[in-house]
C-alpha positions in Angstrom: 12.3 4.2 19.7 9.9 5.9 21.5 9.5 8.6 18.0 8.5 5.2 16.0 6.2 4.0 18.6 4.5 7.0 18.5 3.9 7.2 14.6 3.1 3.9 14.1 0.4 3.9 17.3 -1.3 7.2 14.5 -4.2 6.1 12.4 -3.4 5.6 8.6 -5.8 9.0 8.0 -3.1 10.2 10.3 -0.2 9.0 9.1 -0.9 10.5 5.4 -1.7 13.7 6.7 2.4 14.1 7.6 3.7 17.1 6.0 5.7 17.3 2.6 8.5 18.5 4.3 9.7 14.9 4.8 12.8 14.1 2.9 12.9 13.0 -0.3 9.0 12.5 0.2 6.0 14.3 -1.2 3.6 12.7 1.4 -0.1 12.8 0.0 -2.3 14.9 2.7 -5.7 14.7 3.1 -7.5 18.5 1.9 -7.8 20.5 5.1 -5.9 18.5 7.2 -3.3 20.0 9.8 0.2 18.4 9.4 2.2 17.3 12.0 5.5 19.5 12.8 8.8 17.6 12.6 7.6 14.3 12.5 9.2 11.9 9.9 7.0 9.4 8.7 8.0 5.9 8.5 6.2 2.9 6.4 4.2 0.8 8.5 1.2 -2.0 7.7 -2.1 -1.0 6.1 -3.5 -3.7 4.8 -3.5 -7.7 5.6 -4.5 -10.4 3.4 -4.0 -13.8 4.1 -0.2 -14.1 4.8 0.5 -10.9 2.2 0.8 -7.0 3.4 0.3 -3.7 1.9 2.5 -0.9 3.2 1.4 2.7 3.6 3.7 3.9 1.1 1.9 1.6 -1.3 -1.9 2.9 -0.4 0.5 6.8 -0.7 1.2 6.0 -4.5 -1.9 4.9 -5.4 -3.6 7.5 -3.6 -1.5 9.9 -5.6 -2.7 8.0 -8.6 -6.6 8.6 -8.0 -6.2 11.7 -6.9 -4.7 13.1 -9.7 -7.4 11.2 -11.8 -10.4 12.4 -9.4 -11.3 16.2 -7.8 -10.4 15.6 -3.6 -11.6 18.7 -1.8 -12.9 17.9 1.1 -11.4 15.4 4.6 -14.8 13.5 4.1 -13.9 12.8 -0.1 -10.5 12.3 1.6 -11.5 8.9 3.4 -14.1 7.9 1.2 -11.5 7.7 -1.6 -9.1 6.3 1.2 -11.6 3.7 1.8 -11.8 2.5 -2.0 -7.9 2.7 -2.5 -8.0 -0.2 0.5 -10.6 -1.9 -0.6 -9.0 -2.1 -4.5 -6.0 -3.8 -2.6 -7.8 -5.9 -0.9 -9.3 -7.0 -4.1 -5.8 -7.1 -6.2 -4.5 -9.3 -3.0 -7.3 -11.9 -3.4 -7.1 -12.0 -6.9 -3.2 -13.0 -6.4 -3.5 -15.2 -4.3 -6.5 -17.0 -6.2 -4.4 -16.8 -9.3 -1.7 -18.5 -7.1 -3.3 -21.6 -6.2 -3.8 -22.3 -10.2 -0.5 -23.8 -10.1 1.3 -22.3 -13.0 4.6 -22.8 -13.4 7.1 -20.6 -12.1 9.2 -20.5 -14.4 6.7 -19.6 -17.3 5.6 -17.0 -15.2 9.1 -15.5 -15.0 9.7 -16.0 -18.3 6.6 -14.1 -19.4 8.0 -11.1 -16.8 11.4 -11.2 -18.6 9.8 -10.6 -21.6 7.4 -7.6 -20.7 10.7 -6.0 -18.8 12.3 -6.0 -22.2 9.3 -5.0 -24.4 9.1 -1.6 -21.5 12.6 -1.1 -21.8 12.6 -1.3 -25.7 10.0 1.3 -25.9 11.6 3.8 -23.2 14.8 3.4 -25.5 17.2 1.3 -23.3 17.2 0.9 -19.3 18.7 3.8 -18.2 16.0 5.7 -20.0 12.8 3.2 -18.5 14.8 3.9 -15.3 14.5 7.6 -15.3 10.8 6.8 -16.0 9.8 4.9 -13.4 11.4 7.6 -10.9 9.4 10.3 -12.4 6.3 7.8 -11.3 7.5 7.0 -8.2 8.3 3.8 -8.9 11.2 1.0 -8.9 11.9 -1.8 -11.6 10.9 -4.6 -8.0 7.9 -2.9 -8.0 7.0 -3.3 -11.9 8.0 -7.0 -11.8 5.6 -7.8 -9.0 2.8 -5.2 -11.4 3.7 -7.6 -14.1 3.4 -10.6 -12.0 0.2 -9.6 -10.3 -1.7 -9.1 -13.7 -0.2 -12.7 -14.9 -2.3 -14.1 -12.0 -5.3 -11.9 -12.0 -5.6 -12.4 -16.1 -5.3 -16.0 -15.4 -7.9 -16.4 -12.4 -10.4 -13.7 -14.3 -10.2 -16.1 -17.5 -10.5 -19.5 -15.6 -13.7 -18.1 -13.3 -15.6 -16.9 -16.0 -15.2 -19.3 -18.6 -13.1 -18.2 -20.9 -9.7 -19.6 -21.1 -8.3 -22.4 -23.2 -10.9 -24.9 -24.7 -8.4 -27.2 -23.6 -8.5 -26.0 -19.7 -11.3 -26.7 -17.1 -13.7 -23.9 -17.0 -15.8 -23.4 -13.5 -18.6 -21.3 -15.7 -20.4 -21.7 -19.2 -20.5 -18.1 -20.8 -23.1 -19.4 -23.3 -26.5 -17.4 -23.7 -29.2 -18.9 -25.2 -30.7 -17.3 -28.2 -34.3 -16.6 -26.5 -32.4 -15.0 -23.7 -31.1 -13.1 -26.2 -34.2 -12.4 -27.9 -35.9 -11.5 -24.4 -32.8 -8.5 -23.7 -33.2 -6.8 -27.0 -37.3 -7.0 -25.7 -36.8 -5.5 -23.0 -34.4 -2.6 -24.4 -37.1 -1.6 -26.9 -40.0 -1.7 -24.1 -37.5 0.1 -21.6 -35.3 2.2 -23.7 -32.3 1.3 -21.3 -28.7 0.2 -21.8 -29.2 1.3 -25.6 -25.7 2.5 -25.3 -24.4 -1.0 -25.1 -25.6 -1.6 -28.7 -24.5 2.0 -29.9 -21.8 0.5 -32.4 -24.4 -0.4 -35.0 -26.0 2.7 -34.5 -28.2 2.6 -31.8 -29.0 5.4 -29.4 -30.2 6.3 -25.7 -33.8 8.0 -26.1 -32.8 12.1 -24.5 -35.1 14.3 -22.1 -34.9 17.9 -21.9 -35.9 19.2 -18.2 -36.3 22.4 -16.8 -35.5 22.6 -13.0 -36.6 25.0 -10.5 -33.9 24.8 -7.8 -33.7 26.2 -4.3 -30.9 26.6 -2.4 -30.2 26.7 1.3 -27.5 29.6 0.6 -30.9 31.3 -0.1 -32.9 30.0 2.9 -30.6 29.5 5.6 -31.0 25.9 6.0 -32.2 22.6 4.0 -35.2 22.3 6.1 -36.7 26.1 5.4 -35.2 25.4 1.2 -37.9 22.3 1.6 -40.6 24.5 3.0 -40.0 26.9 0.8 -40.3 24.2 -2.4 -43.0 22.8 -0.7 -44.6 26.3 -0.9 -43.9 27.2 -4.7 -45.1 23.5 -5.3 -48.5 24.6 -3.5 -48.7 27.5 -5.6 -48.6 25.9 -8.9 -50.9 23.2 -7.9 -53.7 25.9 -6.8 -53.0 28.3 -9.7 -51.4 30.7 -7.6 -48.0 31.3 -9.1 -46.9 30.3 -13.0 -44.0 28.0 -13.5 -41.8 30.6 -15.5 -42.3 33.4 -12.9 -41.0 30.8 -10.3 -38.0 29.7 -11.7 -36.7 33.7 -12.5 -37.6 34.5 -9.2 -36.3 31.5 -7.0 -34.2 29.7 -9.6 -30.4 29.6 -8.9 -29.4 27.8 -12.6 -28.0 29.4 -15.2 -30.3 29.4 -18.8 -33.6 29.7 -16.6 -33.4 26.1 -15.4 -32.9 24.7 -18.7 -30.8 21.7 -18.7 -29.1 20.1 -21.7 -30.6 17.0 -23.1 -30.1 14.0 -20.6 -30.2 10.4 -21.3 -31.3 7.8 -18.6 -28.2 7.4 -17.4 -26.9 10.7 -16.8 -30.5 11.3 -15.1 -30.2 8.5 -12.7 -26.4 9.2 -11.1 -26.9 13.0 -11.7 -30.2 14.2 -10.2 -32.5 11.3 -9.3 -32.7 11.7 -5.4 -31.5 8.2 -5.1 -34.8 6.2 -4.8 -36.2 6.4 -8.2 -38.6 9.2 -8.2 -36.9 11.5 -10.9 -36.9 8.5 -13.3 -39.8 7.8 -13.1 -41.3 10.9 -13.5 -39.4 11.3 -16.7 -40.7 8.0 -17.4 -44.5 8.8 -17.6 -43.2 11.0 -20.4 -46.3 13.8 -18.9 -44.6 17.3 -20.7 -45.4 20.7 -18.8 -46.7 18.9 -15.6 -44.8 19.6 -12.4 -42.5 16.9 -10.7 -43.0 16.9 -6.6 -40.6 18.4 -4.2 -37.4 16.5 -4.6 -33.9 16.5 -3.0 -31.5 17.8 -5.5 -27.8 15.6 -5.2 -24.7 16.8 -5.2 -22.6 13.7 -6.4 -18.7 13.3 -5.3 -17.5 12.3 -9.0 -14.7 10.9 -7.2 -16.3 8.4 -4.6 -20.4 8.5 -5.9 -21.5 9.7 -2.8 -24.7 11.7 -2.7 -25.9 14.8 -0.4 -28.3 16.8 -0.4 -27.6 20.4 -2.0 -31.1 21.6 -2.0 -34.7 21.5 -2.9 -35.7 21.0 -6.8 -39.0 20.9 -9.1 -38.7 19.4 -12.7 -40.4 19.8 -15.8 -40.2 17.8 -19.1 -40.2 19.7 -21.6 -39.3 17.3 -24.8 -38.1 14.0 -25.2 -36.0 12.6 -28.0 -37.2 8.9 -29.1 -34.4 6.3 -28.6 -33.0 4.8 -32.0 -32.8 1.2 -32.2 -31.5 -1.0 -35.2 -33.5 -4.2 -36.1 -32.7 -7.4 -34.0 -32.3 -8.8 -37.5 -29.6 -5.8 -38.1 -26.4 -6.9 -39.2 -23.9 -7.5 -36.0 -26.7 -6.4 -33.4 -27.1 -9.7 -31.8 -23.3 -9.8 -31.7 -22.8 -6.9 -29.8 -25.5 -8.1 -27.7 -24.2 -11.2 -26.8 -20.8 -9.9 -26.5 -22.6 -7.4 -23.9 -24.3 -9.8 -22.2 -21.3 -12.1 -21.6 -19.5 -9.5 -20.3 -22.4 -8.6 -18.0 -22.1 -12.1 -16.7 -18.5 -12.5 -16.1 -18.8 -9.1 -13.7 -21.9 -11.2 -11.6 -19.2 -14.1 -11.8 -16.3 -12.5 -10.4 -18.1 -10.2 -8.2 -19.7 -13.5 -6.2 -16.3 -15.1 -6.4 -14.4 -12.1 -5.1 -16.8 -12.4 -2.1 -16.6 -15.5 -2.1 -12.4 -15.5 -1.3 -13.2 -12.6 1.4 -15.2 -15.1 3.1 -12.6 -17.2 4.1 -10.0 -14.8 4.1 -8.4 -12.9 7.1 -8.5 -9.3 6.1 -7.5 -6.6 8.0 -7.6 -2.9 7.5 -7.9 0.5 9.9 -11.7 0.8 9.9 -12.6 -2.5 8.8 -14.5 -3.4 12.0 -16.5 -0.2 11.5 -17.6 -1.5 8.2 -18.4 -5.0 8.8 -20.7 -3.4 11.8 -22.6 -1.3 9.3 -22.8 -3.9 6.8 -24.6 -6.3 9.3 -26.5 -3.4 10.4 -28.1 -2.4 6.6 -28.4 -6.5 6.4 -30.5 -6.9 9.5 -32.6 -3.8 8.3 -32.8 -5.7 5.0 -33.6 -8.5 6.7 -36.2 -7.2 8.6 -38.1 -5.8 6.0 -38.4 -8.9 4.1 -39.4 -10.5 6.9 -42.5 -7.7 7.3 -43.0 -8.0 3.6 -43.4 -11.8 3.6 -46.0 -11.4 6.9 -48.0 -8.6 5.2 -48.2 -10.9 2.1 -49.3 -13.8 4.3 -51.8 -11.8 5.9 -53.2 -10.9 2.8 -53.4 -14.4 1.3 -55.2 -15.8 4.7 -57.6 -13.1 4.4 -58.4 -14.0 0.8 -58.3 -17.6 1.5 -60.7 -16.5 4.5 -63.1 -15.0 2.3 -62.9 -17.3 -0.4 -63.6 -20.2 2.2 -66.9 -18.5 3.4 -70.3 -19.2 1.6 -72.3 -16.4 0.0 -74.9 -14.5 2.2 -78.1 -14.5 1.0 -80.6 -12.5 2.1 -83.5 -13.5 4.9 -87.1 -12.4 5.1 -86.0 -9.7 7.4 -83.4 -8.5 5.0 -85.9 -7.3 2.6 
């Protein structure tokens, strides 16, 4: 007794980092983390939604799932991929639940399970065959029937919320767009050249930049702040004709092809090497070719959670820019694809607010959850607070104005001449 007590008192980062000797278990462990000798782990809580529970052997397999999807080396990718996994079941839980409280029928909804067992097992080639498979995944036939009865509900609340389920049905959301908001998005693409991609089946295209990048690295330098001084240096240089761009980048450079990067599009720009706040972009925005970006923070980007850090110090330059291509609004099936684009657009805002929404008056519990809910009301009293400077600077400005609107004109005096 006192062995359980003991296991289940461990965190859940804890927990997963038990080693694979286990029987019969190939426990997933964090990268670097030090296992614990002879302990057997044992399923416990990890997640509580309402009156509903996810088990740590649940958040195991689909951990297994993302990580063989996404490249874990580090403890801190570890529990920032930990953290989505929770948060995805939170989400699937609510979603349930929601989908619940439609009030289908359950026998229609078992019926519709029966049918998907059999379609599996017809396709595996009988059910000793769709039995071996679901052991290969790690999986057991009570665990598929609740997968299939989980995306019954979710399809059913996902069409209901944003609009789109049987004419006959109650709707809580109009999906229609009006033609001048239609009008006004294909505008704004051609002003913009952004989310071209959307409209790519009737041969549209994103507009491309080719960049050269100088890049510094604190391998080089010892640490990040001597990598900025020393960019802030070669920057200095250029500006006062001291040093030539090409010189710079062969003798400080790390990148391969002399800095050249392959053609980028927006996109790939903004969740690649923009710093975070914009400044890349919108330096490849002005479009200026041959003129010198300023010293920016080059990202290294976890492809498995989207986090950023800094992995050095980087100039840019433009060196060509490939127009975007962009079919006529009159083009056959480009306001289709728009609209289709735009609706979906919408139902994401739609089930995003209502997802929030459920979590509002949900109890949800998770290891690290009070953590979060501190930080979020942290970045939204920051928020906050900068809106509320915003608003007095504005005011500020406006009595001013109104002050010197309000005054009468000076004219000169005998003694002013």
């Amino acid at each position: 007794m006192l062995f359980r007590t003991a296991l289940l008192a461990l965190p859940l980062a804890a927990a997963l980092a038990a080693p694979a000797s286990a029987q019969d278990t190939d426990y997933v462990t964090a990268p670097g983390a030090r296992p614990l000798p002879e302990w057997l782990p044992l399923d416990e809580v990890a997640i509580v939604v309402n009156n509903d529970i996810v088990t740590r052997k649940q958040i195991e397999r689909e951990l297994r799932k993302a990580m063989a999807a996404k490249e874990i080396t580090t403890e801190q990718q570890f529990q920032a991929l930990l953290l989505e996994t929770q948060r995805d079941q939170v989400e699937k839980l609510l979603i349930r639940q929601a989908g619940e409280d439609l009030g289908f029928e359950p026998a229609a909804i078992d019926a519709h399970i029966r049918g998907q067992i059999k379609e599996r097992k017809d396709e595996a080639g009988g059910a000793f065959e769709m039995s071996n498979q679901l052991r290969e995944e790690g999986e057991t036939v009570t665990e598929m029937r609740d997968e299939i009865r989980d995306e019954v509900y979710e399809v059913s609340w996902r069409r209901r919320i944003a609009g789109y389920g049987d004419p006959a049905e109650r709707s809580s959301r109009d999906r229609y767009v009006r033609p001048g908001k239609l009008g006004q998005r294909y505008r704004r693409i051609a002003r913009t050249g952004q989310d071209v991609q959307y409209l790519a089946r009737v041969g549209a295209s994103p507009a491309e930049y080719e960049l050269q990048i100088l890049l510094l690295s604190p391998q080089a330098y010892g640490s990040l702040e001597a990598t900025d001084a020393a960019a802030q240096e070669a920057a200095k240089a250029l500006k006062n004709g001291q040093a030539e761009w090409d010189e710079l980048v062969e003798e400080l450079g790390v990148m391969d092809n002399n800095g050249v990067l392959p053609p980028l599009d927006i996109d790939r720009i903004r969740f690649g090497l923009d710093p975070g706040n914009g400044a890349l972009l919108q330096f490849v925005m002005e479009g200026r070719e041959d003129v010198t970006s300023d010293v920016l923070p080059y990202p290294m980007v976890n492809p498995a959670t989207g986090q950023r850090t800094i992995g050095g110090f980087a100039l840019y330059r433009l060196l060509g820019r490939t127009p975007a291509v962009l079919p006529a609004y009159e083009d056959d099936g480009v306001q289709r694809d728009l609209l289709r684009w735009m609706q979906n657009e919408g139902d994401q805002l739609t089930w995003n607010a209502a997802i929030a929404e459920l979590e509002d008056i949900a109890y949800v519990w998770y290891p690290g959850i009070e953590a979060q809910r501190e930080q979020a009301l942290a970045r939204r009293a920051e928020r906050l607070a900068e809106i509320q400077a915003a608003r007095e600077k504005n005011a500020a400005m406006l009595r001013r104005d109104k002050k010197l609107d309000s005054e009468p004109p000076a004219f000169p005096t005998d003694g002013d001449e």
